[in-house]
N, CA and C atoms as an extended XYZ file, in Angstrom:
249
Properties=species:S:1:pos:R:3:atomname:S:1:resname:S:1:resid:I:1 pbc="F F F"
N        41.544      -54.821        7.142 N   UNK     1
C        41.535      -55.042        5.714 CA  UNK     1
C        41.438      -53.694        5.013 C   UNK     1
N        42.452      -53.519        3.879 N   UNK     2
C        42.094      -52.581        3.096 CA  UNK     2
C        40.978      -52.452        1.523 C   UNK     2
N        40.864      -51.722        1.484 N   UNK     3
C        40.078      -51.461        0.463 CA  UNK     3
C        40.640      -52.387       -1.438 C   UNK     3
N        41.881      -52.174       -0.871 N   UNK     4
C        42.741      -52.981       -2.250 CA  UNK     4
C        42.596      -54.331       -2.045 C   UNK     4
N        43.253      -54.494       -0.979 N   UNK     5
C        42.787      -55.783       -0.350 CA  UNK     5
C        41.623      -56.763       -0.800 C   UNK     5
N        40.391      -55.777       -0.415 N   UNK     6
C        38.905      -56.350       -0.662 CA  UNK     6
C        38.532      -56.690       -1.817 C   UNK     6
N        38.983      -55.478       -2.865 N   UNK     7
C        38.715      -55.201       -4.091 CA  UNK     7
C        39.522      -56.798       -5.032 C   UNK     7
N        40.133      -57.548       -4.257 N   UNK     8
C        41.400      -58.726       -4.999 CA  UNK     8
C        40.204      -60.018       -4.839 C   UNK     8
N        39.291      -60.134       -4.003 N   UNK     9
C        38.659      -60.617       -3.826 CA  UNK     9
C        37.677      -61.339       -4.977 C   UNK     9
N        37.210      -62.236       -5.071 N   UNK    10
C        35.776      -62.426       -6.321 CA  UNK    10
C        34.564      -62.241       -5.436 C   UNK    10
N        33.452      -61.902       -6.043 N   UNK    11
C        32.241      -61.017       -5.670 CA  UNK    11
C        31.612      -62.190       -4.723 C   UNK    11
N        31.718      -63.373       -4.617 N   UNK    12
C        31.332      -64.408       -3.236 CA  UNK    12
C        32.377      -64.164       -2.104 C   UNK    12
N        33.541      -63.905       -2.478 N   UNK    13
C        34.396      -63.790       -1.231 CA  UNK    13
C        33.823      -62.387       -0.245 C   UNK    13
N        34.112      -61.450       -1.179 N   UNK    14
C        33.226      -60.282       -0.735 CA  UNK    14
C        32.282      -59.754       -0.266 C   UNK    14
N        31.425      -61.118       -0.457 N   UNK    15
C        29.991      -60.759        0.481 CA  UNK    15
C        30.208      -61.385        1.622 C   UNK    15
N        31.005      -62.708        1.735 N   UNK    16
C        31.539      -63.275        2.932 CA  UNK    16
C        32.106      -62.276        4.353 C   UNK    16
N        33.371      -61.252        3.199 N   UNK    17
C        33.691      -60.554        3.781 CA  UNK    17
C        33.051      -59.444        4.898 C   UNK    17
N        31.812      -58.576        4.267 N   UNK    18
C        30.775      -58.158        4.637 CA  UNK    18
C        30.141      -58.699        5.440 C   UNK    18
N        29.693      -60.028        5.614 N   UNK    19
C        29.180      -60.612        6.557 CA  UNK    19
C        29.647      -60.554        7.815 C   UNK    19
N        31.283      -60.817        7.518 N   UNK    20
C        31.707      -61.080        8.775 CA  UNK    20
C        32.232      -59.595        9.516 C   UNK    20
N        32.781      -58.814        8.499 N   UNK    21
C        33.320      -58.117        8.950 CA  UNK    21
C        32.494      -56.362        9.302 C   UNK    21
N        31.103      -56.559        8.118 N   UNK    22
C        30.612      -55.164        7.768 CA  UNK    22
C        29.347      -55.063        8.356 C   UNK    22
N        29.266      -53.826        9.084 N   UNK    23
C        28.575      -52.951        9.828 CA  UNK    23
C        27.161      -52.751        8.787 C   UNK    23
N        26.065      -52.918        8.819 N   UNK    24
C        24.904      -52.291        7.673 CA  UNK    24
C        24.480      -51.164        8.288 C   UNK    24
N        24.633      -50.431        7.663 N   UNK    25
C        23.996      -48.696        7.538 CA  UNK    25
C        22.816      -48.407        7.081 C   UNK    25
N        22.392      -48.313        5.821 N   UNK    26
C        21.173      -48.304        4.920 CA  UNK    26
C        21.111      -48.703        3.876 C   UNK    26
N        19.818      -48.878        3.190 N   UNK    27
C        19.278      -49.934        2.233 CA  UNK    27
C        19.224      -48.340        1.292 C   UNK    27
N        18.830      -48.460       -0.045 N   UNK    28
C        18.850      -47.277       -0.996 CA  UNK    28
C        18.484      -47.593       -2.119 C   UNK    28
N        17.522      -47.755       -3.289 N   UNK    29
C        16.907      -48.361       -4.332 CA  UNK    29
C        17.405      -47.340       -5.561 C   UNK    29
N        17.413      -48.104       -6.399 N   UNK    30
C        18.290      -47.583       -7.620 CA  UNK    30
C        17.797      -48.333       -9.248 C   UNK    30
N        17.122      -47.704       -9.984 N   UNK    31
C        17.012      -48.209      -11.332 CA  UNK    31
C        16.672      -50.118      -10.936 C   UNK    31
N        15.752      -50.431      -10.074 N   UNK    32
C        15.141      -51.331       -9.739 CA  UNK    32
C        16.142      -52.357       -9.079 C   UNK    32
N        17.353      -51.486       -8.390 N   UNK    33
C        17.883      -52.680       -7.349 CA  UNK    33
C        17.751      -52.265       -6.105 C   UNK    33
N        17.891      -53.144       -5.195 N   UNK    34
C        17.928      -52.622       -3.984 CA  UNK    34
C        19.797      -52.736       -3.361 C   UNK    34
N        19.845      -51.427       -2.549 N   UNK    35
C        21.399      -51.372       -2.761 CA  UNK    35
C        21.611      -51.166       -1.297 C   UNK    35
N        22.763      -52.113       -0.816 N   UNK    36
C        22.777      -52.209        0.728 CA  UNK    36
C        23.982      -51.642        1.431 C   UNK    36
N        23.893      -50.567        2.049 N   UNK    37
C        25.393      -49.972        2.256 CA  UNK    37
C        25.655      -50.576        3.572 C   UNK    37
N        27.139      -50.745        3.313 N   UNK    38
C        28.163      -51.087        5.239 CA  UNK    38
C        28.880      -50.656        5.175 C   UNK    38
N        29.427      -50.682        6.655 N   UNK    39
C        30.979      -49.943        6.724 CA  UNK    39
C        31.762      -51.078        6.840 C   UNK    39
N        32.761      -51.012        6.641 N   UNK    40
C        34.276      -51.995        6.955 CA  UNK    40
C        35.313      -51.416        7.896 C   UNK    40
N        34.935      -50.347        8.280 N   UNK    41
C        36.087      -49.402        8.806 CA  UNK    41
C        36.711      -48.565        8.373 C   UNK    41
N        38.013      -49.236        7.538 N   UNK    42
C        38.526      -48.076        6.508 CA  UNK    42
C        38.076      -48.044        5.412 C   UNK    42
N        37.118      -48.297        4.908 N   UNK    43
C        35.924      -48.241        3.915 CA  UNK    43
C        34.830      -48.485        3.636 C   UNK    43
N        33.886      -48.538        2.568 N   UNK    44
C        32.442      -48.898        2.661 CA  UNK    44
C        31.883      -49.914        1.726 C   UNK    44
N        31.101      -50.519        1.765 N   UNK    45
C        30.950      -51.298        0.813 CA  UNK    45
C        29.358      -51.609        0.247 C   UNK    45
N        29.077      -51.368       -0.987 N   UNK    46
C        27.631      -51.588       -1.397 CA  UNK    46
C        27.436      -53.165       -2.015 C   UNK    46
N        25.815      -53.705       -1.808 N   UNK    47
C        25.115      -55.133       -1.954 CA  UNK    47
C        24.375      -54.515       -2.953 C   UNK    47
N        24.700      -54.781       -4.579 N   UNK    48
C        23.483      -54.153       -5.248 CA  UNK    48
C        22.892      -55.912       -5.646 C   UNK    48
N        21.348      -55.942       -5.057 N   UNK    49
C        20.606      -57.103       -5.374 CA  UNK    49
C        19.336      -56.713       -6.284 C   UNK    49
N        18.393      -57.278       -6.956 N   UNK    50
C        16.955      -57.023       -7.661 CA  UNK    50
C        16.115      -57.767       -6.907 C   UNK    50
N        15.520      -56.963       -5.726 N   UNK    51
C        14.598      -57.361       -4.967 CA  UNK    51
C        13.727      -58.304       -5.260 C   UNK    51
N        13.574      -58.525       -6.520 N   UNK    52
C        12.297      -59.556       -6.894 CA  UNK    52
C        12.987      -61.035       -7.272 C   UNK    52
N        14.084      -60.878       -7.399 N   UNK    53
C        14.780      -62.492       -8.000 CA  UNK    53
C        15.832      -62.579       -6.567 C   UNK    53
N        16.325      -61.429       -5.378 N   UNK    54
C        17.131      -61.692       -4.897 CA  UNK    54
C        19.084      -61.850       -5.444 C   UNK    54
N        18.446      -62.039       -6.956 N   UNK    55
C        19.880      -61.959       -7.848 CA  UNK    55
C        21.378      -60.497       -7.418 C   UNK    55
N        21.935      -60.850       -6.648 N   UNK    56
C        22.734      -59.910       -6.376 CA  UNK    56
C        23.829      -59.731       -8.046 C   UNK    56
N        23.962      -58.832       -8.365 N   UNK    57
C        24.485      -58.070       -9.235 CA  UNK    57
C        25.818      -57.713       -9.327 C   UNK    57
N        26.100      -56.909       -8.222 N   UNK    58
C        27.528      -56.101       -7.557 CA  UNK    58
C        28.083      -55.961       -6.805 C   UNK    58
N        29.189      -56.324       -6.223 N   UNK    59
C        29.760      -56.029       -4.507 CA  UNK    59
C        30.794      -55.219       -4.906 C   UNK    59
N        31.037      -53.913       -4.385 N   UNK    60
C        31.797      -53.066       -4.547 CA  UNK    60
C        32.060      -52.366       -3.630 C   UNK    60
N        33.180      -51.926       -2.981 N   UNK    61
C        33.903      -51.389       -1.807 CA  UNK    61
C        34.186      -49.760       -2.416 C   UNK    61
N        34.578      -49.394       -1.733 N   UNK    62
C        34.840      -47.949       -2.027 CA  UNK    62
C        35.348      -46.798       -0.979 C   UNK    62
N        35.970      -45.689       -1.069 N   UNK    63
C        36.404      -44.846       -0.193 CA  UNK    63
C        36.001      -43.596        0.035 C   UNK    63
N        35.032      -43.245       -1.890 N   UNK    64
C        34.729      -42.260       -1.687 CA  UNK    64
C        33.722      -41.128       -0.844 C   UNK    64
N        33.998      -40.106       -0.462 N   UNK    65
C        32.604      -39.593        0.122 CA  UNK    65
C        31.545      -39.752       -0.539 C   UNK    65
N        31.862      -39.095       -1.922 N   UNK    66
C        30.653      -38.441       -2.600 CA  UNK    66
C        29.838      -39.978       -2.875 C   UNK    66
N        30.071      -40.842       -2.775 N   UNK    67
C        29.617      -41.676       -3.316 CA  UNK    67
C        28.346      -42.088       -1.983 C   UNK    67
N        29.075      -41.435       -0.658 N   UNK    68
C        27.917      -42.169        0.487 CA  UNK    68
C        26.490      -40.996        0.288 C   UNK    68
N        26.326      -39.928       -0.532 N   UNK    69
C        25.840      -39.191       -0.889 CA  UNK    69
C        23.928      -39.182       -0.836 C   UNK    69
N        23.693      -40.518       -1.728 N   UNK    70
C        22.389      -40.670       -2.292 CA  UNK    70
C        21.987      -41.210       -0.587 C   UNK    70
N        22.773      -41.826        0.830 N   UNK    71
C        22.243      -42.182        1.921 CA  UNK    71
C        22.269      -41.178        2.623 C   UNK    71
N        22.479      -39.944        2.135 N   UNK    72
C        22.611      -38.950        3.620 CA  UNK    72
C        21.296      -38.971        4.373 C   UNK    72
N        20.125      -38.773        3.631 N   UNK    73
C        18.657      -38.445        4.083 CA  UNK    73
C        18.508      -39.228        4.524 C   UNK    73
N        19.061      -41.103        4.922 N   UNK    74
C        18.772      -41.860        5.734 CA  UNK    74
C        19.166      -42.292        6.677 C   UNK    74
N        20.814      -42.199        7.225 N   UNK    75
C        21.891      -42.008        7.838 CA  UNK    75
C        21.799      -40.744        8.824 C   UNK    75
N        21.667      -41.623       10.024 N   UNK    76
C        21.646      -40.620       11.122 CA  UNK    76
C        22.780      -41.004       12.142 C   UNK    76
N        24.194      -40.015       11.863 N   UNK    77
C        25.269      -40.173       12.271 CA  UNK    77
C        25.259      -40.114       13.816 C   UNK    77
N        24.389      -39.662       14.426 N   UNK    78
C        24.849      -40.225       16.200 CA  UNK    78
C        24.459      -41.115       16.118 C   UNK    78
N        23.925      -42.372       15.538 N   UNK    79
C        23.699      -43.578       16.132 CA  UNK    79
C        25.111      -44.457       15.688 C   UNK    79
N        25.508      -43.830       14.543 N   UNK    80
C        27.192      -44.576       14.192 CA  UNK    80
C        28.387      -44.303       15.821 C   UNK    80
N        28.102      -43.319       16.680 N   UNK    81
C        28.726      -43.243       17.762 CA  UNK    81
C        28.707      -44.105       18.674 C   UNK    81
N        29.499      -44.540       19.617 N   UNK    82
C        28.710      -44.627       21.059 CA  UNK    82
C        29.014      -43.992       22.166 C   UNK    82
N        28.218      -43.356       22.888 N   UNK    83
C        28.656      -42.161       23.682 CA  UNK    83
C        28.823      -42.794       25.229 C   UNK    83
């Protein structure tokens, strides 16, 4: 699946998608959400929810680097390997 692909989706299909298809990396808190990063392969995709209602907010895919940015300090890339 591509990223355009995903993006054609409505925000229930998309978490479906994630489920089935996306890898979880790290969790990352933001202006009181909690924000859940995965991989898809050829892209990434964030779960922004409000921890206290569970109310998910946003499902949004994406390609950019800069954007995996705010997870570097939690993301420890040899375990994304397998050797």
């Amino acid at each position: 699946m591509t990223l355009s692909q995903f993006n054609t989706y409505t925000g229930a299909a998309r978490l479906e998608i994630i489920e089935e298809l996306g890898n979880f990396i790290a969790f990352r808190g933001r202006r009181g959400y909690r924000i859940a990063l995965y991989d898809l392969g050829s892209f990434f995709a964030e779960i922004w929810s409000n921890p206290q209602t569970d109310y998910i907010s946003l499902v949004r895919g994406f390609e950019s680097k800069r954007a995996l940015e705010p997870y570097l300090t939690q993301i420890n890339l040899m375990e994304m390997f397998e050797w």
